[in-house]
C-alpha positions in Angstrom: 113.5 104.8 109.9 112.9 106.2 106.3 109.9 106.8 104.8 111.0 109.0 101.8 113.0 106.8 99.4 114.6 109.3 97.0 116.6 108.1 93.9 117.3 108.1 90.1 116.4 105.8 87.6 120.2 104.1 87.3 123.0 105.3 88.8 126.2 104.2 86.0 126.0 107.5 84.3 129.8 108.6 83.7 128.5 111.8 82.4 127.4 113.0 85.8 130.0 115.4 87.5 128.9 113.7 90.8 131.6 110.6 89.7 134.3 112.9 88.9 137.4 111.1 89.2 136.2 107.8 90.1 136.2 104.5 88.1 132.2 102.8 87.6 133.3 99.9 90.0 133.1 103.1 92.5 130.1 104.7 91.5 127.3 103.2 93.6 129.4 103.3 96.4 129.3 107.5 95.6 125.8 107.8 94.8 124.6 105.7 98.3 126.6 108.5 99.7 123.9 111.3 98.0 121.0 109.4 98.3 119.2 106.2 100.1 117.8 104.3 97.0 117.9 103.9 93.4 115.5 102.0 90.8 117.5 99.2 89.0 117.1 99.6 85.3 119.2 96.7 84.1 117.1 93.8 85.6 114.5 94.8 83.1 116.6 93.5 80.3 117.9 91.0 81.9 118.0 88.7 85.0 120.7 90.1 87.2 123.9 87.8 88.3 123.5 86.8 92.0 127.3 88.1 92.1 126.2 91.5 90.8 123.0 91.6 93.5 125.7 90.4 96.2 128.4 93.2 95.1 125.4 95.9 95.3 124.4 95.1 98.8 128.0 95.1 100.2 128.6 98.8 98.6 125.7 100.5 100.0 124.9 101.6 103.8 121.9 100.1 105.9 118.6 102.2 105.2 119.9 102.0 101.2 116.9 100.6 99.2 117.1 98.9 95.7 113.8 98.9 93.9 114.1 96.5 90.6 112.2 96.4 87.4 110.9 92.8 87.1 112.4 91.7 83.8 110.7 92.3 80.0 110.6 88.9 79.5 107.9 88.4 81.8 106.1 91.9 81.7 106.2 92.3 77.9 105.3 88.4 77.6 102.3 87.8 74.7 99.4 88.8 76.8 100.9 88.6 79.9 101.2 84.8 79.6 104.7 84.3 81.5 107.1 81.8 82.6 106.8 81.4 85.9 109.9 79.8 86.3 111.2 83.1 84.8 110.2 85.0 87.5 111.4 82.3 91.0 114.4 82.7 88.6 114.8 86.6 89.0 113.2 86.3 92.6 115.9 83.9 93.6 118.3 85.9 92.2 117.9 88.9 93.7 117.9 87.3 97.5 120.6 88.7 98.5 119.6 92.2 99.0 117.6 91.3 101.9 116.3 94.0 103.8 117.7 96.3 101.3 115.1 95.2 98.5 112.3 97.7 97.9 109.5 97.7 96.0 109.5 95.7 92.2 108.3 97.5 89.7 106.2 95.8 87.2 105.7 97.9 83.6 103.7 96.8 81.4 103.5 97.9 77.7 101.8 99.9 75.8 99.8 97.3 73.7 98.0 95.7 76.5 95.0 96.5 77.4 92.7 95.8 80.7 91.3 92.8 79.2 94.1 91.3 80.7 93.7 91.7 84.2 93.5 88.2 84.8 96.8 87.4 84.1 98.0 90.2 86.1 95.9 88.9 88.7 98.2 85.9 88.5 101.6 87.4 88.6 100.2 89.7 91.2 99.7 86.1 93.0 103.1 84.7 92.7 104.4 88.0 94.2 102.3 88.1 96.8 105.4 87.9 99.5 106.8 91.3 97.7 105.6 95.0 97.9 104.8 95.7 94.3 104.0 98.7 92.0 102.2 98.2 88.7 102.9 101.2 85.4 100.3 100.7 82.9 101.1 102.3 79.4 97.5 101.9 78.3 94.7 104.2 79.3 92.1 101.3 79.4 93.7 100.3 82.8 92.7 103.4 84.3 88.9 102.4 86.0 88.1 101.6 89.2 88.0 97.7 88.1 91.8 98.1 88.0 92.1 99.7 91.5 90.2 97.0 92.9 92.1 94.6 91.9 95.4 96.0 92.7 93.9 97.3 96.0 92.9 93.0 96.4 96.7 92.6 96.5 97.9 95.4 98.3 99.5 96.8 95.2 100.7 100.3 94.2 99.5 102.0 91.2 102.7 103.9 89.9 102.0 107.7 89.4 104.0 108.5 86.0 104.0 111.9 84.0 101.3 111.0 81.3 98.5 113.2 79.7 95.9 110.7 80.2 96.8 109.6 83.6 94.6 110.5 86.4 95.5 114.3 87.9 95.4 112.7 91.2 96.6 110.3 93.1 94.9 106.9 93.3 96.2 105.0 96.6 95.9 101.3 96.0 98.5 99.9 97.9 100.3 100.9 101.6 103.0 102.7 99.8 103.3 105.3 96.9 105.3 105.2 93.5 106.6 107.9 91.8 108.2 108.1 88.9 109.5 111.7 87.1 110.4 110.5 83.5 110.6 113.5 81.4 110.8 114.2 77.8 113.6 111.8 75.3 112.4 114.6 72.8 113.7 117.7 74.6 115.9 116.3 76.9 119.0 114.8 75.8 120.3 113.3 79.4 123.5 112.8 78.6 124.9 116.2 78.9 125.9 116.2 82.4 124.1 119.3 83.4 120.2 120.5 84.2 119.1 121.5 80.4 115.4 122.0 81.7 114.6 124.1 85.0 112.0 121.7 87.0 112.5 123.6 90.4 109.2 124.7 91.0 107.6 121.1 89.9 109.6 119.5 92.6 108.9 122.0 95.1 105.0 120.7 94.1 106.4 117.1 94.4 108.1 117.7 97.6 104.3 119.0 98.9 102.7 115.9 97.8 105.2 113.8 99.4 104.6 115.8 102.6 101.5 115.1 102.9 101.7 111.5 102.5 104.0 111.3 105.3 101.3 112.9 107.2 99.2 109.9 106.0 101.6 107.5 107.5 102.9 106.4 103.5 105.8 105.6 102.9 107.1 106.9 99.4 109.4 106.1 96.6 109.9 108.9 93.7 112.9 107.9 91.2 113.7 110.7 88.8 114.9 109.6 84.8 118.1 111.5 83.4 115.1 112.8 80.8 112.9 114.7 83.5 116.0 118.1 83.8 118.9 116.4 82.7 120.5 116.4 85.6 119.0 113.7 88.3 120.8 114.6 91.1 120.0 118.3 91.5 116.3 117.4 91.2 116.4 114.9 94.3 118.7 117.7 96.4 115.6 120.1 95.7 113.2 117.8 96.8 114.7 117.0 99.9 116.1 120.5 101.0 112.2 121.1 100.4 111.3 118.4 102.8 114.0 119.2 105.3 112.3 122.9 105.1 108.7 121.4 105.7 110.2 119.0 108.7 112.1 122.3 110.5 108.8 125.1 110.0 
């Protein structure tokens, strides 16, 4: 069984070579071919169609992970005070993944401080039956009141690419979160090709991830089209890494 969920951050990219020749309906059913998971941008927007969730699952192999953003409208709600409804709604609707659901990511925005933990302690509540992974965009979250309470509900603390986010890694819940996002202002993305050599960075990432294996963690890194340019050659270079580490 996997313990190394590797994926991008989307997958309906018609720019990348690795759908040449096929029509969108077929991409996912391409990319599941490359790689065993993918982070679901879409849901953040907006609730997903059970139809769509159902079409997903049938065009993707048994080990295949989704891991979903949990909609804006409840993590960008005014201070966190959400409709609870809301979220049973996207929870119901995203059922039929079954054992193909991973983690949901919940990212909060930039504006919102640590003052409201509370309320995060109450979503954190209603999705206590879920493995969870919480991105704050505000350095006030980062204290040890904040670990405590995600660590109070088994709840990962996603490791982003941030100046002011701590250097290492803060384990708060039973599995790790990574995400590679890059740089929007020197990375267009949409060019098809690598336009910024990370190789060496995800040799480093490929270490880390090593070593929580060795920790018994399971891990889930999802790489943005902003990080090189070119998604899919940063996840082959982080898995011929680990295939290395696993043979020496």
């Amino acid at each position: 069984m996997d313990t190394v969920f590797l994926g991008t951050m989307g997958w309906s990219y018609n720019f990348w070579r690795l759908y040449d020749g096929l029509e969108p309906s077929s991409y996912l059913n391409r990319y599941a071919e490359h790689f065993n998971s993918v982070e679901v941008n879409s849901s953040f927007y907006r609730i997903p169609s059970k139809s769509s969730v159902q079409n997903w699952e049938k065009q993707v192999p048994e080990g295949f992970v989704f891991s979903l953003k949990i909609p804006q409208s409840i993590s960008h709600s005014h201070a966190l005070d959400y409709d609870s409804e809301k979220l049973d709604a996207f929870l119901d609707h995203i059922k039929p993944l079954k054992e193909k659901l991973g983690p949901l990511l919940l990212q909060l925005p930039p504006n919102l401080p640590s003052e409201y933990s509370g309320q995060l302690s109450i979503i954190l509540d209603q999705l206590n039956e879920y493995n969870v992974a919480v991105e704050f965009r505000h350095k006030d979250w980062f204290k040890e009141e904040t670990y405590t309470l995600l660590r109070d509900h088994n709840t990962a603390l996603v490791y982003v690419e941030h100046p002011w986010q701590p250097t290492a890694m803060v384990e708060t819940g039973k599995f790790t979160y990574l995400r590679l996002e890059g740089d929007r202002k020197k990375v267009n993305g949409e060019k098809g090709e690598t336009e910024q050599d990370r190789h060496a960075v995800n040799l480093h990432w490929a270490d880390w991830i090593s070593s929580e294996q060795s920790k018994g963690r399971s891990t889930y890194l999802y790489v943005s089209k902003y990080y090189s340019g070119y998604p899919p050659t940063d996840i082959e270079q982080i898995r011929a890494r680990l295939e290395a580490i696993k043979e020496a």
